[in-house]
C-alpha positions as CSV (number, residue, x, y, z in Angstrom):
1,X,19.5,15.4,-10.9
2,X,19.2,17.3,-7.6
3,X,16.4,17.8,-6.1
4,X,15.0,19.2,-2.4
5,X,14.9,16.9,0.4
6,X,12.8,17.3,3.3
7,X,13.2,15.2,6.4
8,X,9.9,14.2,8.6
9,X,10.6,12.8,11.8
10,X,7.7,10.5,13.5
11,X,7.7,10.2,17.0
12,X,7.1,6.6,17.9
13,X,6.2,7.4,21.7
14,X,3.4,10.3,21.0
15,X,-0.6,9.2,21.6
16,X,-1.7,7.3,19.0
17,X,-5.1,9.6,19.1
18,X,-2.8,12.7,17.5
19,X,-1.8,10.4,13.9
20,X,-3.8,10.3,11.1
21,X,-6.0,7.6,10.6
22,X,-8.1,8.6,7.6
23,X,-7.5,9.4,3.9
24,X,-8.9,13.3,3.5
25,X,-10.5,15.3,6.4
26,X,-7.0,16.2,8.2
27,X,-4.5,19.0,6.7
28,X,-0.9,18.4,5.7
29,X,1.5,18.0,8.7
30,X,4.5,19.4,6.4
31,X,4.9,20.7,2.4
32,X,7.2,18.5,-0.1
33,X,8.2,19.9,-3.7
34,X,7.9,18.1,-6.7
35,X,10.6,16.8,-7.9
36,X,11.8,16.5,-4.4
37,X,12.3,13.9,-1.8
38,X,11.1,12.7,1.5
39,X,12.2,10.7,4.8
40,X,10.1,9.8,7.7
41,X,9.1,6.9,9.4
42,X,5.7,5.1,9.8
43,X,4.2,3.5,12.8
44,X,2.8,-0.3,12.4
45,X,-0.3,-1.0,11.7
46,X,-1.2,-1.5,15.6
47,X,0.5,2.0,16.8
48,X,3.1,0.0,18.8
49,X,0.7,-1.4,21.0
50,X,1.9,-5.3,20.3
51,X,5.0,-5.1,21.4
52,X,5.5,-8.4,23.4
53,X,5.4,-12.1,22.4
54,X,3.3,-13.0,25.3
55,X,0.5,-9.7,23.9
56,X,-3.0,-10.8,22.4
57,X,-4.7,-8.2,20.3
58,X,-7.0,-7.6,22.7
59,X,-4.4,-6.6,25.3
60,X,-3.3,-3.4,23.0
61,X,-6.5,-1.6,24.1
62,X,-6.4,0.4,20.5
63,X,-9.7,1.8,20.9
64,X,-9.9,2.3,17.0
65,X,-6.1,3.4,16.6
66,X,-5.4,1.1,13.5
67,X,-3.2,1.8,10.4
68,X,-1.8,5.1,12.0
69,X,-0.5,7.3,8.9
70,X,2.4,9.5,8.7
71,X,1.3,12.1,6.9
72,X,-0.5,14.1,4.7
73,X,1.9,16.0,3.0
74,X,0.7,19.1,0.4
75,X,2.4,18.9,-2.7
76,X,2.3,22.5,-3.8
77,X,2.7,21.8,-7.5
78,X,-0.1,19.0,-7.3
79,X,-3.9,20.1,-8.7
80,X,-6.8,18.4,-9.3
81,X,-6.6,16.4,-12.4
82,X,-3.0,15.7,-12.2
83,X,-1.4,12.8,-11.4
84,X,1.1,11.9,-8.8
85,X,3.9,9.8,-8.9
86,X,5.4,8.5,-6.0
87,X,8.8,6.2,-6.3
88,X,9.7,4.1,-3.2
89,X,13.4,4.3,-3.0
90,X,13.7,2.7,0.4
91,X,11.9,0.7,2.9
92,X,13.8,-0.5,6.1
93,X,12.1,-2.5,9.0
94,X,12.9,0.2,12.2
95,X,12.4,-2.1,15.0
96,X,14.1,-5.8,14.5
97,X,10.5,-7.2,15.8
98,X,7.2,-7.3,13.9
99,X,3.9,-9.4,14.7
100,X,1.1,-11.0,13.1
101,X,-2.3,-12.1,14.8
102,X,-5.4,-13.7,14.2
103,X,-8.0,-10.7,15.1
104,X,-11.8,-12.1,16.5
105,X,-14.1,-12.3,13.2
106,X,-11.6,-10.5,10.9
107,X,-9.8,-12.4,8.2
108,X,-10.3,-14.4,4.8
109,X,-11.0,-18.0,6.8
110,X,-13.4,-17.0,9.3
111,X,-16.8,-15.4,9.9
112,X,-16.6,-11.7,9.7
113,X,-19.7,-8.7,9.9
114,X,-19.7,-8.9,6.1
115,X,-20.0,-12.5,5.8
116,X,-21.9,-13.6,9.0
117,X,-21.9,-17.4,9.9
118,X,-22.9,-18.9,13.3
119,X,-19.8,-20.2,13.9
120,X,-17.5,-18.7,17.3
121,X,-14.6,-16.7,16.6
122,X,-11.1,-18.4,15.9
123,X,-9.2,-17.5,18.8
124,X,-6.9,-14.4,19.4
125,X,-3.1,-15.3,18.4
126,X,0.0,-13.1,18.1
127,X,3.0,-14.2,16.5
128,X,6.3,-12.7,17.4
129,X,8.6,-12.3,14.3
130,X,12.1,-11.9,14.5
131,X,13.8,-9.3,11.7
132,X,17.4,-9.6,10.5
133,X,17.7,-6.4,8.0
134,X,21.4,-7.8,7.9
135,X,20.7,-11.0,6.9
136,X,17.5,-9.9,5.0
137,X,15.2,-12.6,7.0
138,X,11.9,-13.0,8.7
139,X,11.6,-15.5,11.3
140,X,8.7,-17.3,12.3
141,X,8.4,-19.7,15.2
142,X,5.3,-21.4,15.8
143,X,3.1,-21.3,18.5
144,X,2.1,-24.8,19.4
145,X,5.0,-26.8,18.2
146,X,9.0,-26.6,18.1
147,X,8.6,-25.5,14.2
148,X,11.1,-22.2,12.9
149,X,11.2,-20.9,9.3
150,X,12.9,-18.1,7.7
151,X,11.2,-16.6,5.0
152,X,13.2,-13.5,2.7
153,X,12.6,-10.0,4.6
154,X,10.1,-8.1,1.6
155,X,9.0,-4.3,3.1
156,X,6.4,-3.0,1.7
157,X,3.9,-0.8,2.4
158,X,-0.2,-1.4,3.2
159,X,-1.8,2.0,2.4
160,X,-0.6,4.8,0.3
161,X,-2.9,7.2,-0.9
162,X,-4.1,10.9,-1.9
163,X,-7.6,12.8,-0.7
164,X,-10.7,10.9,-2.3
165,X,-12.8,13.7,-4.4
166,X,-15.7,15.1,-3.6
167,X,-14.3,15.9,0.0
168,X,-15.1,12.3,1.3
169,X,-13.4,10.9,3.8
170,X,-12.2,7.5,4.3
171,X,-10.6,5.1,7.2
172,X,-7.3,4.0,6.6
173,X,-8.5,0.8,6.6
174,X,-10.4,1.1,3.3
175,X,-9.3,0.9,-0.4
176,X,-10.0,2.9,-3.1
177,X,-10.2,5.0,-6.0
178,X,-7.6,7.4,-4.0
179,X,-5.2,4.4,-2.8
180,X,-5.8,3.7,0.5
181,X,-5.3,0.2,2.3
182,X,-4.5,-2.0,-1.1
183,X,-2.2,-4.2,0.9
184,X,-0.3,-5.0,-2.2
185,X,3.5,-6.5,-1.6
186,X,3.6,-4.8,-4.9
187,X,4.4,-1.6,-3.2
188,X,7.9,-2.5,-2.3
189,X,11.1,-0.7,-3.1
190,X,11.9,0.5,-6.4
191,X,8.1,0.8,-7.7
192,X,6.3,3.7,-8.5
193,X,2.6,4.5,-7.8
194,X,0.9,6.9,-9.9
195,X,-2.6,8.1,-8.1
196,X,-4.8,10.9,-9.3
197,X,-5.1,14.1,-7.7
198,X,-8.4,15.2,-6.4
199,X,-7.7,18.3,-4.2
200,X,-4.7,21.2,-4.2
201,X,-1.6,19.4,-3.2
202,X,-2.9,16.0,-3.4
203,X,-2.6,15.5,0.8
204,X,-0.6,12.3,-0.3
205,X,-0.4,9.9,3.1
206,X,1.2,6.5,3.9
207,X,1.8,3.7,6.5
208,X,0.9,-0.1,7.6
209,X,4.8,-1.1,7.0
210,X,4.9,-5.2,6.7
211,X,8.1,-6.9,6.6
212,X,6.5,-9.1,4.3
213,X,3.1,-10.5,3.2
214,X,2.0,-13.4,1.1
215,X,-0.4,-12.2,-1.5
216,X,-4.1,-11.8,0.1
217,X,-2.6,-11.4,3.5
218,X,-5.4,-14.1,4.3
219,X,-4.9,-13.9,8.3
220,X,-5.6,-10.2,7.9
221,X,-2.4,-9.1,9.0
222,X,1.0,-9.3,7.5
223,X,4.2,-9.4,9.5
224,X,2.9,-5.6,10.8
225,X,6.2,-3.5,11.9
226,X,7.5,0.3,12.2
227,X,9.3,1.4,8.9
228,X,12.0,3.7,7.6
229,X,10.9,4.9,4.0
230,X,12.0,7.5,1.4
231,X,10.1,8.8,-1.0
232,X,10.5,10.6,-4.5
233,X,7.5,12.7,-5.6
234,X,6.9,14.2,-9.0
235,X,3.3,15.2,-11.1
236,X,2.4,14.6,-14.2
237,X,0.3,17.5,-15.2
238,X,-2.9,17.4,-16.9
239,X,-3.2,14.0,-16.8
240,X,-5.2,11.9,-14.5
241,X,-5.2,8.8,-13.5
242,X,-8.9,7.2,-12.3
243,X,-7.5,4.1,-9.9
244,X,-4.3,3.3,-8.5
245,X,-1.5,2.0,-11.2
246,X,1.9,0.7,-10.2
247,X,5.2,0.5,-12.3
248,X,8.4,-1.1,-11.7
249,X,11.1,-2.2,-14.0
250,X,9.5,-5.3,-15.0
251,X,5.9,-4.3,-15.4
252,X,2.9,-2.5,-15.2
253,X,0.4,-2.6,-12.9
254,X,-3.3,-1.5,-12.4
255,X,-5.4,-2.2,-9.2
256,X,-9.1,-2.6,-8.6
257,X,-10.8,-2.2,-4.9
258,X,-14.3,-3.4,-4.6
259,X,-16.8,-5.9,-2.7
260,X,-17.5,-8.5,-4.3
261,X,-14.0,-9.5,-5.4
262,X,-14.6,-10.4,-9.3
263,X,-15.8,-6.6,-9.5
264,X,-12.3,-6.0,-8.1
265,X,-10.6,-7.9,-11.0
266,X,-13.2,-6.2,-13.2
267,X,-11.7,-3.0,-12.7
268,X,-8.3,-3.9,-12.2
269,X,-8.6,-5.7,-15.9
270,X,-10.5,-2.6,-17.7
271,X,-8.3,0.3,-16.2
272,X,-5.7,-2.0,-17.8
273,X,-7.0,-2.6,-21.6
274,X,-7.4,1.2,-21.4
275,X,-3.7,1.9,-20.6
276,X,-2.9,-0.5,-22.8
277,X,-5.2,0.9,-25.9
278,X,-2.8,4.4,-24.6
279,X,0.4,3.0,-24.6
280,X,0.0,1.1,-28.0
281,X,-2.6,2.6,-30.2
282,X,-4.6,-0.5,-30.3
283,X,-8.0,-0.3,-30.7
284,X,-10.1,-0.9,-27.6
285,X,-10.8,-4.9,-28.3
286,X,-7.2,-5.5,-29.6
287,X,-6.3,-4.4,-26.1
288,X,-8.6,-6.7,-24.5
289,X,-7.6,-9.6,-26.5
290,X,-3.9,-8.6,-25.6
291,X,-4.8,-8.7,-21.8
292,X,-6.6,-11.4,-21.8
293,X,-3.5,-13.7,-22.9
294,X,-0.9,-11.4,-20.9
295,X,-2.5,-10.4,-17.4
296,X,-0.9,-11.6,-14.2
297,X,-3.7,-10.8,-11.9
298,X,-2.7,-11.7,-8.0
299,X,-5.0,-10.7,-5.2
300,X,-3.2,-8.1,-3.3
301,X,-5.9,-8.4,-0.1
302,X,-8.8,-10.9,0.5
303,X,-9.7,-8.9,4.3
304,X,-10.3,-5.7,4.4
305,X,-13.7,-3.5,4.3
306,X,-13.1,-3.9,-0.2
307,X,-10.6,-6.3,-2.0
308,X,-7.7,-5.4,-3.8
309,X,-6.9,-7.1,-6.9
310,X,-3.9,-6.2,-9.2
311,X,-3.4,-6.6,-13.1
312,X,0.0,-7.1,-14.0
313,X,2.0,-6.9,-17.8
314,X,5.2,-7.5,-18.6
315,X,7.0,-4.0,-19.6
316,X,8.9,-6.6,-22.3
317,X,6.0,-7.1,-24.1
318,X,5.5,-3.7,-24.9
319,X,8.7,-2.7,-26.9
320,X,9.9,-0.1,-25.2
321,X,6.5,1.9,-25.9
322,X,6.6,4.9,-23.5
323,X,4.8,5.1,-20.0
324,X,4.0,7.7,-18.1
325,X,6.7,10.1,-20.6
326,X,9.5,8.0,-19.1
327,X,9.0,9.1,-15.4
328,X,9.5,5.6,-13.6
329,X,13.1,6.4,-14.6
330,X,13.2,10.0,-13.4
331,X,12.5,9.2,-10.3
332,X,15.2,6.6,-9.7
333,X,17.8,9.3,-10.5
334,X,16.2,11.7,-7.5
């Protein structure tokens, strides 16, 4: 099927203070049909300010310029109480650098302004990762000894989201309802994310490329990098889905966002029993039962201002019961 494509290039030199770094609050930078295409570029998560193995975070002076966001982009045929679906057909590291640091009271395994201890800060570190998009590797060599691994090159993308309701506002450091910073490696190529619409055209942004990211990204930063994406978008009308769900040929996916983290899994876990309840036509508790014995549940972040848990099921176990009316597949073919 052809569809429109509409290219969006980024400048990766421009002041930082001119990107978006909020979901909501900013108006669409460029229209994209649906069914239709898009490819642009995303800044890292640091606006290009770490751009040296010898940098420390504090060297960047970002003065608040994290998780820039290309974007947002109205989506004419998107309304409120749709849902849009957004296939990731390619990912591509820009640079063949990315970095990694440990960030003064942020991270999973150290004090933070949410969890408060009297203990001093670890101290700054940036790690300087090579890229090979050839060889498909990320290459880490350690700071205080002579140690070098190569782990598989994974892009994926941090935040991807839509306009909260209500006309809220959000950082692009937050997770929620709307998408947001969810940090999930789940968003890699060849998955689709289905998020609900809450305002005309959706106002659908993205960014925070990672070459790859172990699940919980417990450091608080992945291997942070500049990406080349593309994008298919299509709406499902009248239909709309409440918190962030994820397919890809080998499963679905729903995702919770919430402090403390089992409410998280709580929400990641219902959202599912009540897709699965609609895919089926179990009852409620049969669908409960069924998750209960089939969920995969990683933890897609452990860091940010709310935790991201995802509930996983095998598509296999469902018999080829239709999702979505088939639309995973759909957007493949775009």
């Amino acid at each position: 099927m052809s569809v429109p494509h509409i290219d969006y290039p980024v400048d990766f030199d421009q002041d930082p203070g001119l990107l978006t770094f909020t979901f909501g609050g900013k108006d669409a930078v460029a229209e994209v049909p649906a069914p239709g295409t898009l490819s642009t570029s995303t800044l890292d998560a640091f606006a290009g300010r770490l751009n040296r193995p010898d940098m420390l975070p504090s060297d960047a002076d970002l003065q608040g310029y994290l998780n820039p966001q290309t974007g947002p982009f109205f989506i004419p045929q998107a309304h409120p109480g749709d849902t849009l679906a957004v296939h990731f057909k390619s990912i591509v590291p820009h640079f063949d650098f990315g970095v990694s640091t440990l960030i003064h009271f942020f991270g999973a395994l150290t004090s933070t302004p949410q969890t408060p201890t009297l203990q001093d800060p670890l101290p700054e570190r940036l790690w300087y990762y090579g890229i090979d998009t050839a060889k498909g590797t990320v290459t880490l060599n350690a700071k205080e000894s002579a140690h070098s691994f190569d782990f598989a090159l994974d892009p994926m993308h941090g935040t991807v989201g839509v306009a909260p309701a209500k006309n809220e506002v959000h950082s692009s450091l937050t997770p929620g309802a709307w998408g947001g910073n969810m940090d999930t490696p789940e968003l890699r190529a060849g998955a689709t994310c289905y998020l609900g619409v809450n305002v005309e055209g959706a106002l659908f942004n993205f960014g925070d490329g990672h070459a790859r990211q172990g699940e919980g990204e417990s450091c608080g930063t992945a291997v942070e990098t500049a990406m080349d994406s593309t994008v298919a978008f299509d709406v499902v009308s009248n239909y709309y889905t409440p918190w962030p769900r994820i397919e890809t040929d080998e499963f679905i996916m729903t995702t919770g966002s919430m402090r403390p983290m089992e409410d998280a899994y709580r929400i990641a876990h219902t959202e599912m029993v009540h897709w699965i309840s609609e895919i089926t036509g179990m009852s409620k508790l049969d669908s409960y039962q069924f998750v209960s014995q089939a969920a995969l549940t990683p933890v897609a972040n452990a860091v940010d201002t709310v935790y991201t848990v995802v509930c996983k099921i095998p598509k296999a176990l469902l018999g080829g019961a239709d999702v979505y009316g088939g639309i995973h597949e759909k957007l493949k073919t775009y």
